[in-house]
C-alpha positions as CSV (number, residue, x, y, z in Angstrom):
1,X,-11.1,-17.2,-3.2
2,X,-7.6,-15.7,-3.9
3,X,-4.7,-16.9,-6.0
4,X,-2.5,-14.9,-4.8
5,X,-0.1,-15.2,-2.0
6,X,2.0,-12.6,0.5
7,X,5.2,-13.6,-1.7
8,X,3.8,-13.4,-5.3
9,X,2.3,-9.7,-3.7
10,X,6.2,-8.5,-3.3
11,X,7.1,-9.3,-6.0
12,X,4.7,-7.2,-7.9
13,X,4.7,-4.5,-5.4
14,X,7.3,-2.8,-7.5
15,X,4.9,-2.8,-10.9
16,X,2.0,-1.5,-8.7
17,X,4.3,0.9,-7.4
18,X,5.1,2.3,-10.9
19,X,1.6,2.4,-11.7
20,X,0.8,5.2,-8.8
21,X,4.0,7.2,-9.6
22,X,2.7,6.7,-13.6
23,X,-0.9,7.9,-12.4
24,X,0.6,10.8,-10.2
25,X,2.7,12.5,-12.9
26,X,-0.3,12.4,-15.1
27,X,-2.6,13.7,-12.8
28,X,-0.3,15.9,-10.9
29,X,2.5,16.4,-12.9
30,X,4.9,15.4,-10.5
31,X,7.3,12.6,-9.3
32,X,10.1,11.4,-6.5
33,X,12.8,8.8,-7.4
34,X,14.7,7.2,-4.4
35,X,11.7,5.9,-2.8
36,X,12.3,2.1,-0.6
37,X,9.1,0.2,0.5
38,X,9.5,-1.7,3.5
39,X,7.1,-4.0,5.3
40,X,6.5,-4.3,8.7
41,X,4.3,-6.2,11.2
42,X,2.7,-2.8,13.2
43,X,-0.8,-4.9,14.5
44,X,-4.3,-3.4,14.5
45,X,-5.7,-1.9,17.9
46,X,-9.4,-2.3,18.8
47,X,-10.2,-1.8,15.3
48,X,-8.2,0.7,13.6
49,X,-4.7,0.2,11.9
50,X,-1.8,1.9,9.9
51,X,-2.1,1.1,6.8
52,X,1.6,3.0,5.5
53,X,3.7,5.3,7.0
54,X,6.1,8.2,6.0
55,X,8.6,10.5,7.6
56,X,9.5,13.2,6.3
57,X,12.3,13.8,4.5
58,X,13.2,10.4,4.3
59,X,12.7,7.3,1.4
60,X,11.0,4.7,3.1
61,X,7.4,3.4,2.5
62,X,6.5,1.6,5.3
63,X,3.8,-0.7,4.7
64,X,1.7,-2.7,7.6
65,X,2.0,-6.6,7.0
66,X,-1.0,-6.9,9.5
67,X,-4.2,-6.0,7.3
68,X,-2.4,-7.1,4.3
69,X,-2.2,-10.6,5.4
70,X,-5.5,-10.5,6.4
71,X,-6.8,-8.9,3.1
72,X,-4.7,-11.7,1.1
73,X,-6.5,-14.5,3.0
74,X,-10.3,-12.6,2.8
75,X,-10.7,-10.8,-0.5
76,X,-10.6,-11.6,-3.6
77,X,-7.2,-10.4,-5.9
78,X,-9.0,-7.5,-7.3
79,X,-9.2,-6.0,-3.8
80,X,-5.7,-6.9,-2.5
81,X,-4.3,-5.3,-5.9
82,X,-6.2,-2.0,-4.7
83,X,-5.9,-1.8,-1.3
84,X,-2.1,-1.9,-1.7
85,X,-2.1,0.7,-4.7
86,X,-4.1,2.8,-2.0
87,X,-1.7,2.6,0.7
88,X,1.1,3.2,-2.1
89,X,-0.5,6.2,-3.8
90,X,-1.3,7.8,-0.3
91,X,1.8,7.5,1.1
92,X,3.4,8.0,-2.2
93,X,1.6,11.3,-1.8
94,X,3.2,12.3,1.6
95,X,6.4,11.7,0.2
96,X,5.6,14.5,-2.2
97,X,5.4,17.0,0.3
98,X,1.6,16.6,1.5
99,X,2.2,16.7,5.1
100,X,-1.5,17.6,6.1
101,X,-3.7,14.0,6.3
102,X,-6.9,15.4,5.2
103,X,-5.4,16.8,1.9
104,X,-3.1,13.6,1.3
105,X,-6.7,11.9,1.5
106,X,-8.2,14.5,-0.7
107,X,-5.7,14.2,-3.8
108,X,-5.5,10.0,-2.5
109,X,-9.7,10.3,-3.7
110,X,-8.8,12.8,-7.1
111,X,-6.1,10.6,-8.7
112,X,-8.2,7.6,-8.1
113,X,-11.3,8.7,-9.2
114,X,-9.1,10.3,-12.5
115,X,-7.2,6.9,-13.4
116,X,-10.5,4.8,-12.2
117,X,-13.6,5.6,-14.2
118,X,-15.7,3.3,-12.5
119,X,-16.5,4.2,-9.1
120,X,-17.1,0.9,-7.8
121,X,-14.0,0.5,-8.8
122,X,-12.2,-1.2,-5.2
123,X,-9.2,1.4,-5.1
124,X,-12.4,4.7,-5.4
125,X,-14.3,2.9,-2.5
126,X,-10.8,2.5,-0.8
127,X,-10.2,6.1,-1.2
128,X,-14.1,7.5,-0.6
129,X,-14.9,4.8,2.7
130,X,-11.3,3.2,4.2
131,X,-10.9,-0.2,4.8
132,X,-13.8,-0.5,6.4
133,X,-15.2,-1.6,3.1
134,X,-13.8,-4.6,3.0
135,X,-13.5,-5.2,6.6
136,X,-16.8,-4.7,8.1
137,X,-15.8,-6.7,11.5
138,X,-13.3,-4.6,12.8
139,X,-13.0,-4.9,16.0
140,X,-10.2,-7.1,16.9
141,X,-7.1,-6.0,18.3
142,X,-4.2,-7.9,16.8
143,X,-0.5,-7.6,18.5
144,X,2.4,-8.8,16.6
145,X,4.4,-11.6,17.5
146,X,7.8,-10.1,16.6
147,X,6.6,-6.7,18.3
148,X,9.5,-5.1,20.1
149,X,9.9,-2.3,22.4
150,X,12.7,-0.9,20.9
151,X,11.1,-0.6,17.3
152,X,9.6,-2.8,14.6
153,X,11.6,-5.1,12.4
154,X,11.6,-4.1,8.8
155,X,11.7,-6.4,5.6
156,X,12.3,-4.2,2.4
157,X,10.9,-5.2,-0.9
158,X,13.9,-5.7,-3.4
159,X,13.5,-3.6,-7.0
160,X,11.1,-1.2,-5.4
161,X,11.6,1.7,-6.9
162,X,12.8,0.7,-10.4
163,X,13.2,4.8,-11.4
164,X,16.2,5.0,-8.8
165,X,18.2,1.9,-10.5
166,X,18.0,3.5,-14.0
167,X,20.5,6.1,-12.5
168,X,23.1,3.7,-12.1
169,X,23.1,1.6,-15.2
C-alpha cells in the first residue's frame, strides 16, 4: 500500500518542512529560522497520542515516532505526506508564539484550507477531524520499548531547517 519507508520520510522531512514555513509566510506573513526537528518514541495511551511537541522559547520540533510508524505501515503516501506536514505546520505554529492550543488549531485549519483548495484534501481533514480520520481503531495503548524514566531518547533529523544553514555559508 505504501512505498515509502520511516528512512526515505527523514529524509524529506526537511522539504516538507520548507513547504509549511513557505505556506506560513504566505498566509501569515511570518517566519522563524533556527528551528531542529527531532523524533522521539513518546507511545500512545488508551487511544490518544502526541503527535509534536514544543517548548517555548526553545528550537526543537519534537515529533512522536509512534503514530508515524504506524501511519507509514497503514496509509497510503498521500496520507503520511500530510499527517507529518500537520504535525509540522502546527507545531511550527507554536514556535511562532501561539501558545494557546485552541488557536494554534484554528490558524493549523486556515493555512490548510488557504494552501489546500480541496477539502478532502488529507492535510484539511487532518486539521478539521485529528487523526482519528485515519485511525478509526484507536484504542490501543502502545508503550515504548526504549521508554525511560528519566526522559525520552531523541534522534534529530539532519538538514532540518535548511533556512538556518544559509547563514553560515
Amino acid at each position: 500500500m505504501n512505498n515509502i519507508n520511516f528512512k526515505e520520510l527523514k529524509k524529506e522531512m526537511p522539504d516538507i518542512f520548507e513547504k509549511v514555513r513557505a505556506d506560513v509566510k504566505q498566509i501569515l506573513g511570518r517566519h522563524r529560522a533556527g528551528l531542529n526537528l527531532g523524533l522521539a518514541e513518546m507511545g500512545m495511551y488508551q487511544g490518544a497520542f502526541i503527535g509534536g511537541m514544543h517548548f517555548p522559547p526553545g528550537t526543537d520540533i519534537i515529533m512522536n515516532k509512534t503514530p508515524l510508524k504506524i501511519i507509514l505501515e497503514k496509509q497510503p503516501y498521500e496520507i503520511v505526506w500530510a499527517y507529518t506536514y500537520h504535525i509540522l505546520l502546527h507545531e511550527y505554529i507554536h514556535s511562532l508564539g501561539v501558545w494557546n492550543e485552541h488557536q494554534c488549531r484554528v490558524i493549523t485549519l486556515k493555512i490548510s484550507e488557504e494552501i489546500f483548495a480541496n477539502n478532502n484534501h488529507p492535510a484539511i481533514i487532518l486539521a478539521k477531524k485529528g487523526i482519528g480520520a485515519y485511525f478509526p481503531d484507536l484504542n490501543l495503548i502502545y508503550n515504548p520499548p526504549e521508554y525511560r524514566p528519566d526522559g525520552i531518547s531523541i534522534e534529530y533529523v539532519n538538514g532540518f531547517d535548511k533556512e538556518s544553514y544559509s547563514y553560515y555559508s
